[in-house]
LUMTITI-314076 format. One line per 2 residues: for each residue x, y, z of N, C-alpha, C, O. Coordinates in steps of 0.02 Angstrom, whole numbers, plus 32768, in hexadecimal, padded with zeros to 4 digits. Each point is the difference from the previous one (the first is absolute). Layout:
X/Y/Z/X/Y/Z/X/Y/Z/X/Y/Z; ...
end
This chain:
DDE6/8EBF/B6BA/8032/802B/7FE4/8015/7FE4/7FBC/8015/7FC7/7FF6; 7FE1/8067/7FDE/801D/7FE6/7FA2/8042/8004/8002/801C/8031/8018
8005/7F9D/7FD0/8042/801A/8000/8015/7FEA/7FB1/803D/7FFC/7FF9; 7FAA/7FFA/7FE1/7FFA/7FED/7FB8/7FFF/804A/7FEC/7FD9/802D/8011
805E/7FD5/7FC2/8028/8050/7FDD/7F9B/8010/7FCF/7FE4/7FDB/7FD7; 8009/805B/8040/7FBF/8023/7FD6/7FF3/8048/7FE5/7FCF/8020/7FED
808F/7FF0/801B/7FF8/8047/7FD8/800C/8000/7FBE/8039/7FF9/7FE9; 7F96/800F/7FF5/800D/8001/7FAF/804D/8021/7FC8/8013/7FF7/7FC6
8008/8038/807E/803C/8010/7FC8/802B/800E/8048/800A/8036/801B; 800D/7F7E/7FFD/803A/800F/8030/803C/8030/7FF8/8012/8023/802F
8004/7FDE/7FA8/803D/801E/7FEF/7FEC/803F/7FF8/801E/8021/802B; 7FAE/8014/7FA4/7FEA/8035/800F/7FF6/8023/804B/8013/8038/8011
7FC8/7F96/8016/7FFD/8003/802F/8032/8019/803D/7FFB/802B/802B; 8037/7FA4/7FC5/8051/800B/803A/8019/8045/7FD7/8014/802E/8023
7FED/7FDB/7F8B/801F/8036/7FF4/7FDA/8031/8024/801F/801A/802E; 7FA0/7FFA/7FCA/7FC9/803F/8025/802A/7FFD/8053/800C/8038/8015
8008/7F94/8016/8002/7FFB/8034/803E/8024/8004/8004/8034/8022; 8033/7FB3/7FBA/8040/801A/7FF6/8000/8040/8000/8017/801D/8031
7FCD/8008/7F98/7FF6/804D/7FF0/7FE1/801E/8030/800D/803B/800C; 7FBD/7FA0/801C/7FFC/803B/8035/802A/800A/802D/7FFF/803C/800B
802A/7FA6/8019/802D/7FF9/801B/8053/8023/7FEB/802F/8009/8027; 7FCF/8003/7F9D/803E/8029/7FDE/7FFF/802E/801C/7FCA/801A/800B
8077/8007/8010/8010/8049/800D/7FE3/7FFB/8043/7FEB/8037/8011; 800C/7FA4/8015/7FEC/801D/8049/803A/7FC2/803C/8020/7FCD/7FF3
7FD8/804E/8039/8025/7FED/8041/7FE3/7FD3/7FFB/7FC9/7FF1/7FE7; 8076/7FE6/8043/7FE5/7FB8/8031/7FAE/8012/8028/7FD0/7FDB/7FF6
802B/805C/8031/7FE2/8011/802D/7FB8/8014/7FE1/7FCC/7FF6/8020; 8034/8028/7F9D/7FCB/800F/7FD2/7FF7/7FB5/7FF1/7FE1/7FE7/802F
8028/8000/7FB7/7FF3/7FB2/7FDE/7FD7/7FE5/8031/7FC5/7FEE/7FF7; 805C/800E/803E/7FE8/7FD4/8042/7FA9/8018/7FFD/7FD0/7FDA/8001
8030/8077/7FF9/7FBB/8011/8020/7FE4/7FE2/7FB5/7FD0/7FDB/8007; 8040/802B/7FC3/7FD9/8008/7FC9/7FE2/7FAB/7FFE/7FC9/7FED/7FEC
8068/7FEF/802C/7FDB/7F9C/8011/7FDD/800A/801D/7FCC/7FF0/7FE5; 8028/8034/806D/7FE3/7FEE/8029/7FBC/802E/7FF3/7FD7/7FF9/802E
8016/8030/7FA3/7FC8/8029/7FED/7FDE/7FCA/7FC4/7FC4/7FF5/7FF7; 8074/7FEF/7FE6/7FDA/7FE0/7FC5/7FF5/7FA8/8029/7FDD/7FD6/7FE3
803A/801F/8049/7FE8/7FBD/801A/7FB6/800E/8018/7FD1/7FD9/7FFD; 8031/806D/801F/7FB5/8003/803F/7FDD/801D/7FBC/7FC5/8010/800B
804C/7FFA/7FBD/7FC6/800E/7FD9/8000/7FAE/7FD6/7FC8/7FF9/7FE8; 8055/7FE0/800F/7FEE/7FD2/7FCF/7FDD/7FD1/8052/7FE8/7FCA/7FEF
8015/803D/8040/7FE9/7FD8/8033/7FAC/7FFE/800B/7FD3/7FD7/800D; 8038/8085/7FE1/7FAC/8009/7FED/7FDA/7FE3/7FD9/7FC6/7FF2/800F
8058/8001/7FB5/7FDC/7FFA/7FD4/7FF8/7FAC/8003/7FD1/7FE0/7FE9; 8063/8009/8034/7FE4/7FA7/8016/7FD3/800E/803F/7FC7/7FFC/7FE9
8033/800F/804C/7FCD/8029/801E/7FF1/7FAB/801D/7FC9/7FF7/8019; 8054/7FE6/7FE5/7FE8/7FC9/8034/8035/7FDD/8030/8030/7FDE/7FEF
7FBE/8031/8048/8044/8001/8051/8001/7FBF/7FF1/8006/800F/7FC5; 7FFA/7FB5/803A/800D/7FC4/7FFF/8029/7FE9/7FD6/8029/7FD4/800F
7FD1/804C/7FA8/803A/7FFE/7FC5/8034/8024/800D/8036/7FE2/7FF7; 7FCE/8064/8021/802C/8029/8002/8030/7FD5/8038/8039/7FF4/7FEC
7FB3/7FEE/8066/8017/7FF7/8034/8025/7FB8/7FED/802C/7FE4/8021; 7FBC/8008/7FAC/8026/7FC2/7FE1/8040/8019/7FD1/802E/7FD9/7FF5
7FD0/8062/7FF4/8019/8013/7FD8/802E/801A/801C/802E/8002/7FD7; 7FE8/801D/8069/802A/7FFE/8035/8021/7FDB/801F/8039/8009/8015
7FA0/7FC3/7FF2/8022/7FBE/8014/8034/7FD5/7FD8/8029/7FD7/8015; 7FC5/8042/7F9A/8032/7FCB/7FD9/802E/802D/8005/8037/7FF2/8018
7FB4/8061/7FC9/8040/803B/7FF5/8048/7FE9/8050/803D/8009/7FFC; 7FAB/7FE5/802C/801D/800A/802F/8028/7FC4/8009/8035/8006/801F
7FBA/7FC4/7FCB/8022/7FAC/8001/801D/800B/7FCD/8034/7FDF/7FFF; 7FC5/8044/7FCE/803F/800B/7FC8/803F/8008/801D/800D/802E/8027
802F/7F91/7FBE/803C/7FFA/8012/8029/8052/7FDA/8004/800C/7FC4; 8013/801E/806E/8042/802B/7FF1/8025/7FDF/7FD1/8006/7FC7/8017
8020/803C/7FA0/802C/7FDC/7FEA/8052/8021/802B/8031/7FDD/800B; 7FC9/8063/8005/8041/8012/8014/800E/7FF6/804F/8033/801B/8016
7FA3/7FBD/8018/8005/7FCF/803A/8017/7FD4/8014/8016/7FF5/8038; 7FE5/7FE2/7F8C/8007/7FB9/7FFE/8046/7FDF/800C/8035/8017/7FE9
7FC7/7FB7/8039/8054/7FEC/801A/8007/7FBC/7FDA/800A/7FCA/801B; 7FEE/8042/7F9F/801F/7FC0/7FC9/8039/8037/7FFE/8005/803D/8007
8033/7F76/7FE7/8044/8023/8013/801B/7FD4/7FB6/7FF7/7FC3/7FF8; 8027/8066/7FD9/801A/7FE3/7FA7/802B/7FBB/8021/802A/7FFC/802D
7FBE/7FDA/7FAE/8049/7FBE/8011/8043/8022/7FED/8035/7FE1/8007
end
């Protein structure tokens, strides 16, 4: 699994992500990730990267979970 940043114009990028997402529901958004995950999944097209790629998405700490408490 790469985890070294390899999109040539990150920030273009999150804006395109942003804009599709404008003007639609929580509930639209949701489907519009879960259509563009199973299409960018294709195109990595190898179960061993992807199933790793699940495994970290999923060990990612919640920041709004967490029981650090301000001194």
């Amino acid at each position: 699994m790469i985890t070294e940043p390899r999109i040539p114009d990150p920030d273009g990028f999150y804006a395109a992500l942003l804009a599709a997402h404008e003007g639609r529901t929580e509930s639209q958004s949701a489907d519009l990730n879960a259509r563009l995950m199973l299409l960018l999944a294709n195109q990595c097209a190898d179960q061993d990267v992807l199933l790793a790629c699940i495994r970290a998405a999923a060990e990612e700490e919640d920041p709004t979970t967490t029981n650090d408490k301000a001194p």
